[in-house]
BAGU-305609 format. One line per field, with one value per residue (C-alpha): residue in three letters; y, z, x. Coordinates in steps of 0.001 Angstrom, whole numbers, plus 500000, padded with zeros to 6 digits. Layout:
BEGIN
voro <- [ALA:...] .
y <- [Y:...] .
z <- [Z:...] .
x <- [X:...] .
//
This chain:
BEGIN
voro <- [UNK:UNK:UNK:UNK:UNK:UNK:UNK:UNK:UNK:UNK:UNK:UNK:UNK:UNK:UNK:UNK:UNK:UNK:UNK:UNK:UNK:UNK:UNK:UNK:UNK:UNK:UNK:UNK:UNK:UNK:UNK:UNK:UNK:UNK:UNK:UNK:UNK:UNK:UNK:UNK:UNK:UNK:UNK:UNK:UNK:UNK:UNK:UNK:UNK:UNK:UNK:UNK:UNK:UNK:UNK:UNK:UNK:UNK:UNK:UNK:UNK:UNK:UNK:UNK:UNK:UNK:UNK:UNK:UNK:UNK:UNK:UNK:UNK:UNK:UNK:UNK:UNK:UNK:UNK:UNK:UNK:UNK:UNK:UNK:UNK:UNK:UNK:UNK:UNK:UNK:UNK:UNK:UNK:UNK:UNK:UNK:UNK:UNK:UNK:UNK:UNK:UNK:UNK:UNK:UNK:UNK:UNK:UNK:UNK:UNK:UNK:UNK:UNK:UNK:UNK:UNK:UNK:UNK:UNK:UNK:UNK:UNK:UNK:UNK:UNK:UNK:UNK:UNK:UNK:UNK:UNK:UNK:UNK:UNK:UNK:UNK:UNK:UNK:UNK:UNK:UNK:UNK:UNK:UNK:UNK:UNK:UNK:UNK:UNK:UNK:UNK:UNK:UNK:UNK:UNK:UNK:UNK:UNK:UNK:UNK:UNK:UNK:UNK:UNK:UNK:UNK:UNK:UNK:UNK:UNK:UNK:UNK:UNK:UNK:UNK:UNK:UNK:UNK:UNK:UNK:UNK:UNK:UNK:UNK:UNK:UNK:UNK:UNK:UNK:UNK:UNK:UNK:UNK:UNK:UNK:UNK:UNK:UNK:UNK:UNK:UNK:UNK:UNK:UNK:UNK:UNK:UNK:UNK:UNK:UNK:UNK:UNK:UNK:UNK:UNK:UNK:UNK:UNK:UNK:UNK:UNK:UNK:UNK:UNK:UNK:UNK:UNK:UNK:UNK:UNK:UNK:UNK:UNK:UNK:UNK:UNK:UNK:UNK:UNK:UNK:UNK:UNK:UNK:UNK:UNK:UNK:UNK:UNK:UNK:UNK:UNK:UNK:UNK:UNK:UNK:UNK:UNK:UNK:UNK:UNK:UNK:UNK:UNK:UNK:UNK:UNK:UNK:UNK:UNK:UNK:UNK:UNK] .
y <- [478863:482392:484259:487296:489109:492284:495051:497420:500887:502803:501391:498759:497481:495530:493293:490303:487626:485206:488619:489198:485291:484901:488165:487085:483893:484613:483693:486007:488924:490719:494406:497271:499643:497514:500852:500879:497513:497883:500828:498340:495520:498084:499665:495748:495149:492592:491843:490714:488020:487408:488847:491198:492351:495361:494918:498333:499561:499719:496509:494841:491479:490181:490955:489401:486511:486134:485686:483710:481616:481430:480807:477575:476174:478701:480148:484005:486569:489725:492405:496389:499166:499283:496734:493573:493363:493031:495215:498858:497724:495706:492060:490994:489825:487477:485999:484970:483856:481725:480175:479735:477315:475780:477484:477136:480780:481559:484515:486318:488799:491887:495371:496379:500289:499240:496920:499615:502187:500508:498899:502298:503805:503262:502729:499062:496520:493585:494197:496590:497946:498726:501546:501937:505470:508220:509574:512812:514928:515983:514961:511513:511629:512478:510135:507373:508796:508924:505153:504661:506306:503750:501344:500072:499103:500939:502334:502648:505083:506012:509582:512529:514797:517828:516189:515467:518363:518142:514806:515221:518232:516234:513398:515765:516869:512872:511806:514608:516612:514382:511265:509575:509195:509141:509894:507964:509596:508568:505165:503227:506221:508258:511037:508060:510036:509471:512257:511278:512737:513860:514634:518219:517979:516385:519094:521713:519502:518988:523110:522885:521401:517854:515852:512456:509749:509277:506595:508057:505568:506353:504610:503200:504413:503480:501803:503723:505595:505280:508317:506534:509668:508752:505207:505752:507821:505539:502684:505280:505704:501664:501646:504422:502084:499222:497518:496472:498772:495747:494188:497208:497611:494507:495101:498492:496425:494089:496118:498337:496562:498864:496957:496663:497450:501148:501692:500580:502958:505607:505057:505193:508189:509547:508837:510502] .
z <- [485455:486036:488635:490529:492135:494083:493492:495761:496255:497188:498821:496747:499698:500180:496714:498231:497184:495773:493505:492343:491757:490029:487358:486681:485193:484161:480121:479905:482063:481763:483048:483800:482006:480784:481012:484693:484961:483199:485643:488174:487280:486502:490118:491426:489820:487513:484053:482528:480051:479496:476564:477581:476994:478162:480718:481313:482085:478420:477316:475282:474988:472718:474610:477855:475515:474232:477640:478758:475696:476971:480300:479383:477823:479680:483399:482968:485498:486133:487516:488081:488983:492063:495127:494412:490708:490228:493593:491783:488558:485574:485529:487227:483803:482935:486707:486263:482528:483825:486796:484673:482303:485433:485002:487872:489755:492392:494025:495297:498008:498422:499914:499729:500487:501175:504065:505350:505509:507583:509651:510782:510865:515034:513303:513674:511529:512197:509581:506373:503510:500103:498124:495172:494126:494531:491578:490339:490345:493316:492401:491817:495051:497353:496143:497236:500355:500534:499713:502591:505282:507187:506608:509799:508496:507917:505368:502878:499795:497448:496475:494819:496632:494746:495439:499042:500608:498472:499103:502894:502836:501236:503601:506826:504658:505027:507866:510029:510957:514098:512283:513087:510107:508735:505857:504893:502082:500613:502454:502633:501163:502731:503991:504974:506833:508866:509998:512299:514243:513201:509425:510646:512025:508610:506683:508246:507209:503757:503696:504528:500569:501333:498856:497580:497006:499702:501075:503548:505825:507361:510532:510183:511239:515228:516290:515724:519095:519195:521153:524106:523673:519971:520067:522535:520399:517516:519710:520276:516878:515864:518854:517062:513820:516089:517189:521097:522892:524406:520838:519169:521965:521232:517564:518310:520979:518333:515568:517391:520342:523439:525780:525595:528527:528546:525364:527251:530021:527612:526202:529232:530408:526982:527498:530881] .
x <- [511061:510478:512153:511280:514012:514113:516710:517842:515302:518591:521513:523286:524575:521197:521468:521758:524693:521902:520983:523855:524667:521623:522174:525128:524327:520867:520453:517164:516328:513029:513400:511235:514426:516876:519146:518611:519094:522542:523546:522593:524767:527975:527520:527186:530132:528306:529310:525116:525510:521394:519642:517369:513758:511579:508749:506963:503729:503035:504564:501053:499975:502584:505406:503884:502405:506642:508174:505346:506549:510496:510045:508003:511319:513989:514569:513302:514610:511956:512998:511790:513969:513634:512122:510052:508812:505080:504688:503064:505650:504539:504687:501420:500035:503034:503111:499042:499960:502791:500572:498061:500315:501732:505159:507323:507235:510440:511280:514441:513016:514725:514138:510610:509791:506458:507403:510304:507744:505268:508104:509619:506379:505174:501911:500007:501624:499635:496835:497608:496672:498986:497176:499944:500690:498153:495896:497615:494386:492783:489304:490718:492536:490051:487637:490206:490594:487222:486956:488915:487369:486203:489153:490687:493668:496889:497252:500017:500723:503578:503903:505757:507537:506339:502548:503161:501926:498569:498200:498521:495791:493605:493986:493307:490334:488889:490943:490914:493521:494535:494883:498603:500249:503878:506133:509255:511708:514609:514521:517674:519590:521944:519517:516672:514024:510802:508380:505882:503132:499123:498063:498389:502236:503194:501599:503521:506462:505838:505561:509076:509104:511161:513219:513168:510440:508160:505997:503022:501744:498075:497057:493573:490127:489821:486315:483215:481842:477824:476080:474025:471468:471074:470378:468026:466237:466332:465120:462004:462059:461583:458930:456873:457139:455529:458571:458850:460771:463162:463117:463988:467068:468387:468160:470746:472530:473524:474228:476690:477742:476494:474753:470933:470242:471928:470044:466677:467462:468288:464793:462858:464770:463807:460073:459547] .
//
């Protein structure tokens, strides 16, 4: 069986009993930083009696291809250093090897920043989009912005705090200033933290040079306005091209959902 269990993103207080049951009696544990992982268990109180083996972003083949191996014929606990393994931390590759061999896959959920973010956030919640940490370089960065421009969704990003403020200009720069948006730091800690208000507010924040590791939550692109004057113009346009007039409104009518009728009127108006 292999086992995915969530650790605590900051306050310890939020390892759950079935956690700390479950680390405690583990044989084999699988851990992003076994170091942190031991730090972990002492705060926890735990005494860890599993071996243990390394799962990082540059774990290869073999080592995915070994615990693949030992949780066909022993229960394999994965966890990351922080939150729900697999979530922006290695161990993607071994879940899909393990399903793929018809391994038996559990999971012990747990504090999730992503989830906290958007949850605190005021922003929509009922459709949303994880984007995993932003690229370092700005080039890099504002072409996935720029990917995103017409997403609808909100949006959610982990960051740096010494990249925050970039990140956010860059944003605005797609965006628009006046795009809602939010940053969470230090979630579940002691100083927990959410500033809210327009791309613009939050850069004047991060100016203020904030601590901690952030999570920026972007509220989606809102429905796209159509000009009455310039789909009236285009429906000239497709007459010119030998289209009907009413044909050619209900072509625009349908592609952007103003009613064909307005655009005919527009047209006409247009003509005279």
């Amino acid at each position: 069986m292999l086992i995915l269990a969530a650790t605590p993103i900051g306050n310890l207080s939020d390892a759950s009993l079935r956690l700390r049951q479950t680390l405690e009696q583990a044989e084999h544990i699988a851990a992003e930083d076994t170091r942190t992982l031991k730090q972990l268990a002492s705060a926890l109180g735990i005494k860890l009696h599993a071996r243990l083996y390394s799962l990082h972003e540059h774990s290869d083949q073999n080592r995915t291809d070994q615990l693949t191996a030992l949780a066909q014929a022993h229960d394999l606990v994965v966890v990351s250093d922080a939150g729900m393994p697999t979530i922006s931390d290695p161990g993607y590759q071994l879940v899909r090897d393990c399903a793929a061999l018809d391994i038996e896959i559990v999971v012990i959920p747990g504090p999730s920043a992503v989830i906290s973010a958007l949850a605190v956030s005021g922003l929509p919640t009922d459709r949303f989009s994880f984007e995993g940490f932003l690229p370092r370089k700005q080039g890099e960065r504002l072409k996935a912005f720029q990917e995103l421009a017409q997403e609808s969704r909100t949006m959610v990003f982990f960051e740096a705090p010494h990249r925050i403020l970039d990140s956010l200009e860059d944003a605005a720069s797609v965006f628009g200033e006046g795009r809602p948006a939010t940053v969470s730091r230090e979630l579940t800690k002691k100083f927990e933290h959410t500033e809210r208000g327009t791309l613009a507010d939050l850069i004047s924040w991060a100016k203020t040079e904030p601590k901690g590791e952030m999570v920026l939550v972007i509220a989606g692109a809102g429905p796209k306005t159509y000009s009455l004057a310039d789909l009236g113009a285009q429906a000239l346009e497709l007459q010119a091209e030998g289209m009907g007039l009413s044909k050619a409104c209900a072509q625009l009518a349908s592609a952007t959902g103003v009613s064909k009728s307005a655009i005919y009127a527009e047209a006409l108006a247009r003509k005279a």
